[in-house]
GUKETI-467856 format. One line per 10 residues: number of its first residue (from 1); their letters; for each residue x, y, z of N, C-alpha, C, O. Coordinates in steps of 0.1 Angstrom, whole numbers, plus 2048, in hexadecimal, padded with zeros to 3 digits. Each point is the difference from the previous one (the first is absolute). Example, Ala and Ser with C-alpha at 12.3 -4.5 7.8 and 13.67 -1.06 7.14 Angstrom:
% GUKETI-467856
1 = as = 884/7C7/84E/7F7/80C/800/809/80C/800/80A/800/807  7F2/80B/7F2/809/80B/800/7F8/80B/808/805/80B/801
This chain:
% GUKETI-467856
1 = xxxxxxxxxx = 684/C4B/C56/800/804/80E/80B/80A/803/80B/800/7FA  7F1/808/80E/80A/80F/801/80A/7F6/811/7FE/7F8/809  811/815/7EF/808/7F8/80F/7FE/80C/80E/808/803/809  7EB/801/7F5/7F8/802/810/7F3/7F7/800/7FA/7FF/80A  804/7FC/7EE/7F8/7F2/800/807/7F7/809/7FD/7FC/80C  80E/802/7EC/805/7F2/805/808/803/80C/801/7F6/808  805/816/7FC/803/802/80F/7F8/7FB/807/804/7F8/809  7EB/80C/7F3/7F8/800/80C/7FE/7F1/806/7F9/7FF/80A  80C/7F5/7EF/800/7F3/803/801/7FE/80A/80A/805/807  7EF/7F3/7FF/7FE/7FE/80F/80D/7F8/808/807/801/80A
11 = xxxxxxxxxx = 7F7/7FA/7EC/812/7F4/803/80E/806/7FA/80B/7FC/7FE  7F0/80E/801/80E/808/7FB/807/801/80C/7FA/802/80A  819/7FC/7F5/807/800/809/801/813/800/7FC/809/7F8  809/7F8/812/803/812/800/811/7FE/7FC/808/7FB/808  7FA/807/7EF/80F/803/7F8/803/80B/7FC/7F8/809/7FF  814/7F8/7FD/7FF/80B/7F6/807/7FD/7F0/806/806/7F7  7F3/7EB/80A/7FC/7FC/7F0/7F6/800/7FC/7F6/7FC/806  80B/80A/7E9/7F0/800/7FB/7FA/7F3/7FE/806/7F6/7FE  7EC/80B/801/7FB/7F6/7FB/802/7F8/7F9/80A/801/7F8  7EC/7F5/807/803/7FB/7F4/7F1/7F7/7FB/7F6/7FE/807
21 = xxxxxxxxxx = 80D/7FC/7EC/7F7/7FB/7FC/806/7F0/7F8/80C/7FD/802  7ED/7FC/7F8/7FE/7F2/7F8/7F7/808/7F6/7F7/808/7FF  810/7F1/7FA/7F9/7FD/7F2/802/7F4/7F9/80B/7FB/7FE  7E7/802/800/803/7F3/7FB/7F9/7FB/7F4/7F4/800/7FF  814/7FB/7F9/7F8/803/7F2/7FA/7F1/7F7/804/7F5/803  7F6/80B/7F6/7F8/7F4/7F9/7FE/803/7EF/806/808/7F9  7EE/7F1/804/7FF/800/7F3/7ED/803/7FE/7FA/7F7/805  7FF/813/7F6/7F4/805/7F9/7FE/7F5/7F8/80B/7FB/7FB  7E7/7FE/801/7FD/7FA/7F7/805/7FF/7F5/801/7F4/7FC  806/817/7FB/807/7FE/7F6/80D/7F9/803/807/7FE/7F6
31 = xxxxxxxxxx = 7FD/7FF/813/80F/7FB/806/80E/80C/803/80C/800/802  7EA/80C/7FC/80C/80C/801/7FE/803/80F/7F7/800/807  81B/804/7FB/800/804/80E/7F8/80C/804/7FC/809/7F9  803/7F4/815/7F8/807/808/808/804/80E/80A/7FA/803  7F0/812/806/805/7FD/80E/7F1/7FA/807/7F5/806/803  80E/7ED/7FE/7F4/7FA/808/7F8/806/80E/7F4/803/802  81A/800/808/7FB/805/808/80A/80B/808/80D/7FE/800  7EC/80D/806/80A/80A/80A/800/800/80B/7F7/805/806  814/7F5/802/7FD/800/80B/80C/806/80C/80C/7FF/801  7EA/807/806/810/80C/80A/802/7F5/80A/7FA/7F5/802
41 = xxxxxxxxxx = 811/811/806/805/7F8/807/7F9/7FD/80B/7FA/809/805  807/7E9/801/7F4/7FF/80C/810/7F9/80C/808/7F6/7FE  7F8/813/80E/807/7F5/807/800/7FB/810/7F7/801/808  815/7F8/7F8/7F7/7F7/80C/811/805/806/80B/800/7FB  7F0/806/814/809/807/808/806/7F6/80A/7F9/7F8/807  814/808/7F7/807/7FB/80E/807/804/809/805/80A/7FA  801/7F6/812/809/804/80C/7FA/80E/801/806/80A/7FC  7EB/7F6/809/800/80F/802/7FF/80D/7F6/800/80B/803  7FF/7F0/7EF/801/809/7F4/814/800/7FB/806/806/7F7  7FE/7F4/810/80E/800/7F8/808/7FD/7FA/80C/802/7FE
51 = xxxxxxxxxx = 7E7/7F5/7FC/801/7F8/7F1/7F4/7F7/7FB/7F8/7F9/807  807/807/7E9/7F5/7FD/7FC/800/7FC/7F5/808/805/7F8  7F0/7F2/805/7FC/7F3/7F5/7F2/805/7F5/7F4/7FF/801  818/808/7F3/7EC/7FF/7F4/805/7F3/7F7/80B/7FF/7F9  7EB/7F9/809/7FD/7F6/7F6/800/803/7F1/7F6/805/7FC  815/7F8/7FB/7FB/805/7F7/7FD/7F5/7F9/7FE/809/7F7  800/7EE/805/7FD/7F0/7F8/807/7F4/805/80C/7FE/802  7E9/7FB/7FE/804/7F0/808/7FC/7FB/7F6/7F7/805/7F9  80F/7EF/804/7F9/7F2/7F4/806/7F4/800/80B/7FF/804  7EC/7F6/7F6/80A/7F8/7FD/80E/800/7FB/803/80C/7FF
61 = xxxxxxxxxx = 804/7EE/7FE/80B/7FB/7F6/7FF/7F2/7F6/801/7F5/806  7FD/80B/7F0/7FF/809/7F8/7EE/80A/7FF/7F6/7F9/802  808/812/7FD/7F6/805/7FE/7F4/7FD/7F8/802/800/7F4  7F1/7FF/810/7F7/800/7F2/7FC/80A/802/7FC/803/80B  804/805/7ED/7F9/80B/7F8/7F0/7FE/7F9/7F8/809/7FF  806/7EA/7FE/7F6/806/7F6/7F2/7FF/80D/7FE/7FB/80B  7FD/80A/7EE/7EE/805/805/806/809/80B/7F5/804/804  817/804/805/805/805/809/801/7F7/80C/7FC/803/80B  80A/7F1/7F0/7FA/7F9/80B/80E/807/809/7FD/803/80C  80D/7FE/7F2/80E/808/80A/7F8/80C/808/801/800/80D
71 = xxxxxxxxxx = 7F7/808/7EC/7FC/804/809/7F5/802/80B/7FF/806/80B  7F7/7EF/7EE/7F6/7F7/80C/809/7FE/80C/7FD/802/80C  80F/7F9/7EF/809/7F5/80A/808/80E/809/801/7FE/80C  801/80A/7F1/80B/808/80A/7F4/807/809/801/801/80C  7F2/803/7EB/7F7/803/80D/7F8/7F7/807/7FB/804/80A  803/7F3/7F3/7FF/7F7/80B/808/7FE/80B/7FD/800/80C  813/7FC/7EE/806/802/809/804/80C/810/801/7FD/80C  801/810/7EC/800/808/805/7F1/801/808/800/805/80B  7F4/7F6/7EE/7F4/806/80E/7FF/7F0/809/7F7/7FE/809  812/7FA/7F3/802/7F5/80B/805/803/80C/7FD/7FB/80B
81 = xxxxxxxxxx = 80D/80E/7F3/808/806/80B/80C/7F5/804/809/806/808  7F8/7EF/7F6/80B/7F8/801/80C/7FE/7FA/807/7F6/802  7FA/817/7F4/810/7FF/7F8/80F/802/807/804/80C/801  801/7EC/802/80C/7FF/809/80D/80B/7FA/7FB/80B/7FE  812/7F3/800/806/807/7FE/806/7F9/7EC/805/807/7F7  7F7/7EC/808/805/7FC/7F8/7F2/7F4/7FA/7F9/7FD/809  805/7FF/7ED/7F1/7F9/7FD/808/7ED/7F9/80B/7FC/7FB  7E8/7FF/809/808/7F0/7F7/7FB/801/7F6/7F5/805/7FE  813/7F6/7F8/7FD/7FF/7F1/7FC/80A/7FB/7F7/7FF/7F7  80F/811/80D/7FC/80C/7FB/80B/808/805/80A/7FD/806
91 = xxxxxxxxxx = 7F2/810/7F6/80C/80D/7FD/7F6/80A/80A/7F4/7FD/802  814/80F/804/7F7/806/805/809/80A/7FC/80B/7FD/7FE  7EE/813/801/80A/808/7FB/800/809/80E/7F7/7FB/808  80F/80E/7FB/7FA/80B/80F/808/808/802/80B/7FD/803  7F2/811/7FB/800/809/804/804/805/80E/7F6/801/806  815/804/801/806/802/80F/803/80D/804/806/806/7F8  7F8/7FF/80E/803/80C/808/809/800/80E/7F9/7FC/809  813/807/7F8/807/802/80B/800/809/808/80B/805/7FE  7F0/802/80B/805/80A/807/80D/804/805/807/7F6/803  7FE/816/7FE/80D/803/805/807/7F7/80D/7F9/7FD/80A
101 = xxxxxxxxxx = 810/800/7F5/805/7F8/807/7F8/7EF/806/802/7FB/80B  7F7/802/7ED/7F9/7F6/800/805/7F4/7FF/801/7FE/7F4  803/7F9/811/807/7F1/7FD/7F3/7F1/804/7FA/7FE/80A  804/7FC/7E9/7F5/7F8/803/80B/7F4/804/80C/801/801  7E9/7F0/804/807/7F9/808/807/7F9/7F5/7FE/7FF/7F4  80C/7FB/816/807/7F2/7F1/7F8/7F6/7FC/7FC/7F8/808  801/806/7EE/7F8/7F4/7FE/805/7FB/7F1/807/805/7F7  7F1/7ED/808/804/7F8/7ED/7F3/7FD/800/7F8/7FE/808  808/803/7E7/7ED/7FB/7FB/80B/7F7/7F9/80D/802/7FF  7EA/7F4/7FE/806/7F6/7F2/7FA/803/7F6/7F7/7FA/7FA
111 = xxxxxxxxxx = 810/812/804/7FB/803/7F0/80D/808/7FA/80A/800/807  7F8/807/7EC/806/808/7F7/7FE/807/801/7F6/802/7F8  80D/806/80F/7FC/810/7FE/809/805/7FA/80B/7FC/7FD  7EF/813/7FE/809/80D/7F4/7FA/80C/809/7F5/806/801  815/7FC/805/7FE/811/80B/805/808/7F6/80B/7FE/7FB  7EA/810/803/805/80A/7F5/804/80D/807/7F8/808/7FC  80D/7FC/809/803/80F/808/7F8/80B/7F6/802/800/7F4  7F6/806/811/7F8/80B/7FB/800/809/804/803/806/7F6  7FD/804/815/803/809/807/808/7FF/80F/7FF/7F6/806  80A/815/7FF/807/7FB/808/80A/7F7/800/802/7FA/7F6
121 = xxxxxxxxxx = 807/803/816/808/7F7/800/7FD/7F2/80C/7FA/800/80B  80B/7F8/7F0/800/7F4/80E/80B/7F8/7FC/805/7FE/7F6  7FC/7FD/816/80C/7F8/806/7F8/7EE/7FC/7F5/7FC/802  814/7FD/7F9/7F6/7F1/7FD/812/7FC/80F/80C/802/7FF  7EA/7F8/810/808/7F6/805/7FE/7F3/800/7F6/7FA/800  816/802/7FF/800/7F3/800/808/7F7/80D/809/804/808  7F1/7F3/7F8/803/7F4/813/80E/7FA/7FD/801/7F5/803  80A/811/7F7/80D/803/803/804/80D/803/80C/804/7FF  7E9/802/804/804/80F/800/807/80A/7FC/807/808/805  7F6/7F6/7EF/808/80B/7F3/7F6/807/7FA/7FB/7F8/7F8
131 = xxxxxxxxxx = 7FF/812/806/7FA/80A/7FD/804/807/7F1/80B/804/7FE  7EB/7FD/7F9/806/803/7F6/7F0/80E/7FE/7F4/801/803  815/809/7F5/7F6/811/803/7FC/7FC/7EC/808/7FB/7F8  7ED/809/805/7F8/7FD/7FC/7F8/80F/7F9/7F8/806/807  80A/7FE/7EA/7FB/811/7FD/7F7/7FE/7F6/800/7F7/7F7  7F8/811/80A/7F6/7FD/7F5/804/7FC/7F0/809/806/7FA  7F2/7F2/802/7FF/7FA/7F3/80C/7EF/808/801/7F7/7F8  805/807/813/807/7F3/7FC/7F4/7F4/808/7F7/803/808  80C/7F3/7F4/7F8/7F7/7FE/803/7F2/806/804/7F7/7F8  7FB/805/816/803/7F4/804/7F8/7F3/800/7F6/7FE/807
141 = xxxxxxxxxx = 810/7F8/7F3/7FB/7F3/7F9/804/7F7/810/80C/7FC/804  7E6/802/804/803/7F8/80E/7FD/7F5/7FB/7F8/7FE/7F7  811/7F8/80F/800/7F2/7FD/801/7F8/809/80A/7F9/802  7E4/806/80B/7FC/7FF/80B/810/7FF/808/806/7F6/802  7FE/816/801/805/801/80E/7FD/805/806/7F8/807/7FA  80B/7FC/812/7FB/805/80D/808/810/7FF/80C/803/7FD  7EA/805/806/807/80F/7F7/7F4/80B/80D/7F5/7FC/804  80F/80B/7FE/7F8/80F/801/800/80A/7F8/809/800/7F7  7EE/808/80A/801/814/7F9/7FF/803/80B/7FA/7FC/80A  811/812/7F4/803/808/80B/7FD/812/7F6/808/802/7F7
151 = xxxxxxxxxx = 7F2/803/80C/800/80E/7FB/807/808/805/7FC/803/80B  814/804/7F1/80C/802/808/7F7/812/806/800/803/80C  7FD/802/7EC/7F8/80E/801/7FB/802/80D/7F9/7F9/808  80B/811/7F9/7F5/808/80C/7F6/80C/7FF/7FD/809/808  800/7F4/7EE/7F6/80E/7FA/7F6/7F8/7F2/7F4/802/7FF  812/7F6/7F9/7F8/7FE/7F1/7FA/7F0/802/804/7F9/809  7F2/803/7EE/7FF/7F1/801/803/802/7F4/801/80A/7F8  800/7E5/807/806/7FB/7F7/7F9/7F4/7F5/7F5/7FF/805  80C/7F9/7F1/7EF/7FE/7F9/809/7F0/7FC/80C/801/7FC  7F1/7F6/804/807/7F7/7F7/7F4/7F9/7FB/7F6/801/808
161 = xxxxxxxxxx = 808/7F8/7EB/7F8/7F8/7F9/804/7EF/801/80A/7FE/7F9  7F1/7F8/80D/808/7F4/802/7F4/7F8/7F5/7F5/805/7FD  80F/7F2/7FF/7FA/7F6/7F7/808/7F1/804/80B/7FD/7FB  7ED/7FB/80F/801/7F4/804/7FA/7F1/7FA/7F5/7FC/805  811/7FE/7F3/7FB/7F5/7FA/808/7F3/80A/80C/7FD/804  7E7/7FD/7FC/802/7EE/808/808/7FC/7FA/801/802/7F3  80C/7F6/816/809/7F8/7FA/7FF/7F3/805/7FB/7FC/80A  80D/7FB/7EC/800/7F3/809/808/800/80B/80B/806/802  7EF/7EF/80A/80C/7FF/80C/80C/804/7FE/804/7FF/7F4  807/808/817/80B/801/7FB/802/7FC/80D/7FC/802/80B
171 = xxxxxxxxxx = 811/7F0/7EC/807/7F8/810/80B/801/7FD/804/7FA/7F5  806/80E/814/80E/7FE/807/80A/7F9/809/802/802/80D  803/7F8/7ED/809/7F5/808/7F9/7F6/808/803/7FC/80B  7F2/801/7EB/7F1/7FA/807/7F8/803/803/7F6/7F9/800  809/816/807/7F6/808/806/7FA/807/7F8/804/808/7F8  7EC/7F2/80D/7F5/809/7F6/800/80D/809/800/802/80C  800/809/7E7/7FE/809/807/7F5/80D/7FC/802/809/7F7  7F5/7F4/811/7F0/804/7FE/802/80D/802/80B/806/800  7E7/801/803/7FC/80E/804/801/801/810/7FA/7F9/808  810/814/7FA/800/804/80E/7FC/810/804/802/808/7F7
181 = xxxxxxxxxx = 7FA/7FE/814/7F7/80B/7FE/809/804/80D/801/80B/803  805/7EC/803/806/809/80C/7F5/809/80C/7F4/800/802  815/806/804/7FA/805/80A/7F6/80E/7F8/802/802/7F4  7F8/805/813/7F7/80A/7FA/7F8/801/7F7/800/80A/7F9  7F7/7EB/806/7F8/7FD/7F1/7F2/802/804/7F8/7F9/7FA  804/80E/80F/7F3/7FF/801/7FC/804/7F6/807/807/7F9  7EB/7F3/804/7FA/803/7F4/802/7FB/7F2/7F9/801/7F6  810/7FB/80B/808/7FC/7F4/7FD/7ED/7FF/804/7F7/808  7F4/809/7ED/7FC/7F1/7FF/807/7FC/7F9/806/805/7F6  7FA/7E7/811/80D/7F7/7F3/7F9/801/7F3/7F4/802/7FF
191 = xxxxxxx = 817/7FC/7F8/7FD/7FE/7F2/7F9/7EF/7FF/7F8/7FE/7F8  80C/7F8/810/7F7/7F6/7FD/806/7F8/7F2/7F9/7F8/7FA  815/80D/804/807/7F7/7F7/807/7F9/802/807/7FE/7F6  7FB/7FC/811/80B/7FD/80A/7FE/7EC/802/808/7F9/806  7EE/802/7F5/7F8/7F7/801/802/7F5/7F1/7FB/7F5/7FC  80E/812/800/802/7F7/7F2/811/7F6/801/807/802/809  7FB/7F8/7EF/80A/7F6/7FF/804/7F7/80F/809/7F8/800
């Protein structure tokens, strides 16, 4: 697919980042790799276009692979429409777009996440209020706390890659402390993990 193909994506955010695609690869009858399937980015718009979510693989933990059942599983999921911010007993990987000056709300998933900075810069806040600036290629390992992105920019967006795996409860000084979404989350569905221990 040409990258004026994949511009023309209906769910494309208007950025001024390029596209993008998945690729996702398997095995040909003989057991040699393959790229199973190509797929551009599809996404789902929030606050108005000023920021946005491409799904790029959801699955269990641990994964089955064989017959593709991982990826039976991530599209079903994805045309269920009910995948939250974080999944139970699975990994979700996703793909983010910030707009310039953009700050999403504070919220915690109960999960592990690995935030990859890809393009652009962002601010990771945290609910002691210390702000730490964030350049492409560094890599923040959240460990469900209660955090925002903030896009410091007033002209560029900014791209980060998050990969959120289910953890078990985490209780402090007694306190379980589950998934919170805070104020501004329309649209934004629970993960639905929150229900274990």
């Amino acid at each position: 697919m040409s990258a004026k193909q994949q511009s023309e994506t209906p769910s494309e955010l208007a950025t001024n980042l390029r596209s993008t695609t998945t690729y996702i690869t398997g095995h040909n009858a003989e057991g040699k790799a393959i790229v199973h399937s190509t797929r551009p980015a599809s996404w789902q718009v929030f606050e108005g276009g000023d920021m946005g979510f491409n799904q790029i693989f959801t699955n269990t933990f641990p994964a089955d692979l064989n017959n593709d059942a991982d990826v039976k599983y991530h599209d079903d999921v994805i045309a269920g429409g009910k995948l939250g911010l974080a999944t139970k007993n699975g990994v979700v990987c996703r793909m983010v777009d910030f707009g310039p000056q953009y700050e999403c709300m504070m919220h915690r998933t109960k999960s592990l996440d690995f935030g990859i900075l890809i393009e652009g810069e962002v601010e990771l806040v945290l609910d002691d209020g210390k702000t730490t600036l964030m350049k492409p290629g560094d890599i923040t390992v959240q460990r469900s706390t209660i955090h925002a992105w903030r896009n410091p920019s007033t002209t560029n967006w900014a791209r980060v890659v998050f990969v959120l795996q289910d953890i078990k409860a985490l209780v402090l000084n007694g306190e379980k402390f589950g998934e919170y979404y805070g104020k501004g989350t329309e649209g934004v569905l629970p993960s639905g993990n929150d229900d274990d221990e």
